[in-house]
C-alpha positions in Angstrom: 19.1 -1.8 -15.1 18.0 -0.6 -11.5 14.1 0.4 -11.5 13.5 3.9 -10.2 9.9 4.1 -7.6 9.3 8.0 -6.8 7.8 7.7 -3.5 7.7 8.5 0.1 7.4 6.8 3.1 4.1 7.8 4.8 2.3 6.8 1.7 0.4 3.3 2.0 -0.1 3.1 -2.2 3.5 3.8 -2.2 4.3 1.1 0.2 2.6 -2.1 -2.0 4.9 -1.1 -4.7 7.9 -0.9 -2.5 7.2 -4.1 -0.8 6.2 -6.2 -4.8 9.7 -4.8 -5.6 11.7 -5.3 -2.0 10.1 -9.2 -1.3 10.7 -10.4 -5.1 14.9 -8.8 -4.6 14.5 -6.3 -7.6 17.7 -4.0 -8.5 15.9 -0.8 -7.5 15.7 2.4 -5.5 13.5 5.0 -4.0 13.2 8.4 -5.4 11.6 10.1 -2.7 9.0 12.7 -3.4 8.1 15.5 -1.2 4.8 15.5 -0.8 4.0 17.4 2.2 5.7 20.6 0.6 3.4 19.9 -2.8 5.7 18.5 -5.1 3.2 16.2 -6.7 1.4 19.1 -7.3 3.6 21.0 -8.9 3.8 21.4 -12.9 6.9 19.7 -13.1 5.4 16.8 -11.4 2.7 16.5 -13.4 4.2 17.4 -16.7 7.3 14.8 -16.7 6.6 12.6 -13.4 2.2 11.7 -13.5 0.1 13.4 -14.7 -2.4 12.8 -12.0 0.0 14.4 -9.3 0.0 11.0 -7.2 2.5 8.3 -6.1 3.6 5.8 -6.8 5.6 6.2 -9.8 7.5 3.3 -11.2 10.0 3.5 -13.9 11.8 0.6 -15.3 13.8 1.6 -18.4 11.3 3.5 -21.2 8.4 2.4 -19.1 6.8 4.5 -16.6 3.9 3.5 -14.8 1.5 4.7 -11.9 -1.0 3.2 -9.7 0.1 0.9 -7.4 -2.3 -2.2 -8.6 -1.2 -1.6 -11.9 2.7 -1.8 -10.6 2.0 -4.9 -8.9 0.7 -6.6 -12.1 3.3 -5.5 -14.5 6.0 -6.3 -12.2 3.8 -10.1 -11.8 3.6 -10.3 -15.3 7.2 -9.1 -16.7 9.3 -10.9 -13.7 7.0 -13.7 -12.5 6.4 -12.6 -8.7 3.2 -12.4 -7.0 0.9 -13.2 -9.6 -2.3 -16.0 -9.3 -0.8 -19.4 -10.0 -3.8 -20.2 -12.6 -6.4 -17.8 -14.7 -8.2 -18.2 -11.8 -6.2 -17.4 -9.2 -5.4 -14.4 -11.5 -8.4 -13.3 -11.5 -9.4 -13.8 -7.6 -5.9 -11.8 -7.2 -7.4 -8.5 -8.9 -10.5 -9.1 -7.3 -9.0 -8.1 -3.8 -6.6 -5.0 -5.6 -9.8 -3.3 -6.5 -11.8 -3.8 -2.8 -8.8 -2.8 -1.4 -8.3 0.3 -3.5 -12.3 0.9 -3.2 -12.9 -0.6 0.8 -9.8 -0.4 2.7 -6.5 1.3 1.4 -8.6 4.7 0.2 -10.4 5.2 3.0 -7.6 4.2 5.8 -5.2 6.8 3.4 -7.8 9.2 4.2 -8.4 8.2 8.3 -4.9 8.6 8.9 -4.0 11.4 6.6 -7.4 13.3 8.7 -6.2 12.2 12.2 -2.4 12.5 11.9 -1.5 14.9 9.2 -3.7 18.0 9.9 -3.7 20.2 12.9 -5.9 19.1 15.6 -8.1 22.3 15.5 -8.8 21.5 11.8 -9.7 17.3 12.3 -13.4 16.8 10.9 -14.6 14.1 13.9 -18.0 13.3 12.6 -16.1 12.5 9.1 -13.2 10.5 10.7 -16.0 8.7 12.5 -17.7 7.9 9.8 -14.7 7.1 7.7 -14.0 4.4 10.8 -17.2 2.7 10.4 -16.4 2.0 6.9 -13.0 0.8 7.6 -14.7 -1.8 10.6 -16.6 -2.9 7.9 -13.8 -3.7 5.5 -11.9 -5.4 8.3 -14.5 -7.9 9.4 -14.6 -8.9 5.8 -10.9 -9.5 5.7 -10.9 -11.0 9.0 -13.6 -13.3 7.9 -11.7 -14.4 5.0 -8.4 -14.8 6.4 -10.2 -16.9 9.1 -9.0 -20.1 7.7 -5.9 -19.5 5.3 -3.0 -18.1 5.6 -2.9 -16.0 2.5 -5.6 -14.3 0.9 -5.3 -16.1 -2.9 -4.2 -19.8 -2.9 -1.4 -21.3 -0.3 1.6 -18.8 -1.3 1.4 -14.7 -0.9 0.0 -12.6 -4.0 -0.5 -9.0 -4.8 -3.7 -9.7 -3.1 -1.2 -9.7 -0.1 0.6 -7.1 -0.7 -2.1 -4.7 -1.8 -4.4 -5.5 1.4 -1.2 -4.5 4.1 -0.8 -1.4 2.3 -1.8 0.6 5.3 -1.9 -1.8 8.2 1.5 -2.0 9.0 1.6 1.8 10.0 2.2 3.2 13.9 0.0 5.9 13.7 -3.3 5.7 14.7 -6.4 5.8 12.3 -8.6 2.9 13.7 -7.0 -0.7 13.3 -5.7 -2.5 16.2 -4.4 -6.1 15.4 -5.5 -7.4 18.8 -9.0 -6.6 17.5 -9.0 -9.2 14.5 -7.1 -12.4 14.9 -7.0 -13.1 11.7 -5.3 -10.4 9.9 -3.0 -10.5 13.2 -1.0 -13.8 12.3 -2.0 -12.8 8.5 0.4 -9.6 9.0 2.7 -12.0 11.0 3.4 -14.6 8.0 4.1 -11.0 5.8 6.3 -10.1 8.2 8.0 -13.3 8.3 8.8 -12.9 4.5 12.4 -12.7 3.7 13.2 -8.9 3.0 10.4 -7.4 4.7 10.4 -4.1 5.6 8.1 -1.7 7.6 7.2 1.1 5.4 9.5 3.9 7.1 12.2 1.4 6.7 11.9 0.5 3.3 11.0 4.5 2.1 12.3 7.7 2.2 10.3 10.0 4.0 8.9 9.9 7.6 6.4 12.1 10.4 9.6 12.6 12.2 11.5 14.1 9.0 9.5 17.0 9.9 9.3 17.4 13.7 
């Protein structure tokens, strides 16, 4: 049975749970959601889609399920793709999801939703500066890691992986230059060396220039 993901493309959370289902060769397809004319706020959203408004939305048979970390670990778990290698490994795996969901993806979503995605006249620059700082922070720590390995958990690419890129393969501008950290520069390079990997606008529906 093909697995339904609502989604769009210029959503990062969106993007892990495309790429867990692209790189493992899932039967599936993108619903795309239209965000940017407030679908996922809508009732309709809410009431038969999530009821927290957001994406990504996967649905594979009777089971729905949001959250993207949460994605990643059912589709580790029910398929056997992506997932630690031991309890350990397990364990070290959701250890990165939640500091990227709490240190890196949430506050790059923000950066470049600020900088890219609102009229100039209305961009806050002492908040986008400040959101930047954090993200410099996040990606010292991840550069630090990756310093040595070529994956974030053990020798093969996790969730870890996959949650971690989430944002950092994205053209717009909202702080990250790869040039700056040489680590997550060949780390993004063995991702994109996967077979079936896709940049987000390539493996979503949805795009800046759908709306230009």
């Amino acid at each position: 049975m093909t697995m339904k993901l609502y989604c769009f493309g210029e959503s990062g959370h969106s993007y892990k749970a495309a790429l867990a289902l692209e790189l493992a060769g899932h039967d599936w397809q993108p619903v795309k959601v239209d965000f940017f004319n407030g679908e996922t706020r809508s009732d309709p959203y809410r009431q038969d889609v999530n009821e927290m408004g957001e994406c990504p939305v996967l649905e594979d048979g009777d089971i729905r399920l949001s959250q993207s970390g949460v994605i990643q670990q059912y589709l580790s778990e029910t398929y056997g793709h992506y997932g630690g290698r031991s309890k350990e490994e397990e364990r070290d795996v959701l250890r990165w999801i939640l500091w990227d969901n709490h240190k890196l993806s949430s506050v790059a979503g923000m950066t470049r939703f600020l900088m890219n995605f609102l009229p100039r006249e209305k961009q806050p620059a002492e908040v986008i500066g400040f959101l930047q700082g954090r993200l410099k922070s996040a990606y010292g720590i991840l550069d630090a890691h990756l310093a040595n390995r070529d994956w974030i958990v053990g020798d093969a690419p996790t969730n870890a992986d996959l949650t971690c890129c989430g944002y950092l393969f994205y053209p717009e501008p909202f702080g990250f230059a790869r040039s700056d950290w040489p680590a997550i520069d060949r780390w993004l390079a063995n991702l994109e060396a996967l077979p079936r990997w896709k940049s987000p606008y390539d493996l979503m529906p949805g795009s800046p220039a759908d709306r230009t």
